[in-house]
Structure formats: C-alpha cells, structure tokens
N, C-alpha and C positions, 0 to 999 in steps of 0.2 A: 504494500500500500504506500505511495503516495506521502507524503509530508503534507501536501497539500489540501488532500481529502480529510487529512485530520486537523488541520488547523481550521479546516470549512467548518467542519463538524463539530466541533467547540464553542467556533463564533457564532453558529445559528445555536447550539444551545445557549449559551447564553442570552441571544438577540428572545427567544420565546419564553425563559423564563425572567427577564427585565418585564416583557412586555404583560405574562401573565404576574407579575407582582403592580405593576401600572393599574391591571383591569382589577384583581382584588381589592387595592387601596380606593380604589374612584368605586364599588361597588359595597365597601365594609360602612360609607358615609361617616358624617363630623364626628368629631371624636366626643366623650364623653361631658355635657356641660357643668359647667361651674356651681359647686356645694352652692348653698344660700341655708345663710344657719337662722331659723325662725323660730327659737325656743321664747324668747319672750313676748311671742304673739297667742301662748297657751290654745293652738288647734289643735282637735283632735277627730278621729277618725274615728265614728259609732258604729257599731252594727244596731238596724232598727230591731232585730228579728231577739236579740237575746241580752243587748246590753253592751256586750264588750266593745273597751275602748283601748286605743291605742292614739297614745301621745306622738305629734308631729313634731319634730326637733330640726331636722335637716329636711329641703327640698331641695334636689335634682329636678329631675324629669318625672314627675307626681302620675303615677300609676293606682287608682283608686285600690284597693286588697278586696277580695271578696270576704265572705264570716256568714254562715249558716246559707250558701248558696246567693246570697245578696249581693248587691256593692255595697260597701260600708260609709254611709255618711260625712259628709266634713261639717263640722263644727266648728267656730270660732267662741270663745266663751271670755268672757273679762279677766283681766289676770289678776290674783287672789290678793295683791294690796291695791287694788281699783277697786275707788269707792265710791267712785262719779254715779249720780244716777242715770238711771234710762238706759 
C-alpha cells in the first residue's frame, strides 16, 4: 500500500469525525442556564391531591414535578417576618 492511500485515509477520518462533533454540538443546543437562587421569595410547590410540599430555593429551567399523578402547584406565600397586611 501506498503512503498515500494512508495519509488519505486519516485525513478523511479525521475531516468526518471534526465534522460529526460540528453536527452533535449544533444539535446537543445552549448549554445549561444560569442558577437564580430565590430562597427569600418563600415558593413553594403543592400537591392539591395530598398536601405535600416542597420548598423552591434555586430556579434553573422550572420543570413543574408531578405528586399523586398531578402537576404540583406553585405557591408564593409571604415570608415568615412579613407583616405587611393584605
């Protein structure tokens, strides 16, 4: 064989896997966004169905959780040294 035939055969490997790490990155989309820390905004996520609550502390990308087959509720509630009325 050739010198030739093997230095082709390299560079087209290479040239297909450049090109499929090109098409995964332009098809994986942005990257992950930015924490946003909201613990002294006291929301929390209800389930109507049985009660349970879970506290919001950090949002990302807010994906509702399901809890007894439901989507669980968002609540906003006053925060516990808030004494303003209404």
């Amino acid at each position: 064989m050739s010198w030739w035939v093997v230095l082709t055969a390299v560079l087209m490997a290479l040239a297909i896997a450049w090109v499929g790490m090109i098409a995964l990155r332009a098809a994986s989309g942005p990257g992950p966004r930015e924490v946003e820390d909201v613990e002294e905004l006291d929301v929390f996520l209800v389930c109507r169905e049985c009660g349970t609550e879970f506290r919001v502390t950090r949002l990302g990308e807010l994906q509702i959780p399901r809890h007894c087959g439901e989507p669980m509720e968002v609540v906003r509630r006053p925060a516990a040294g808030d004494l303003t009325p209404g």
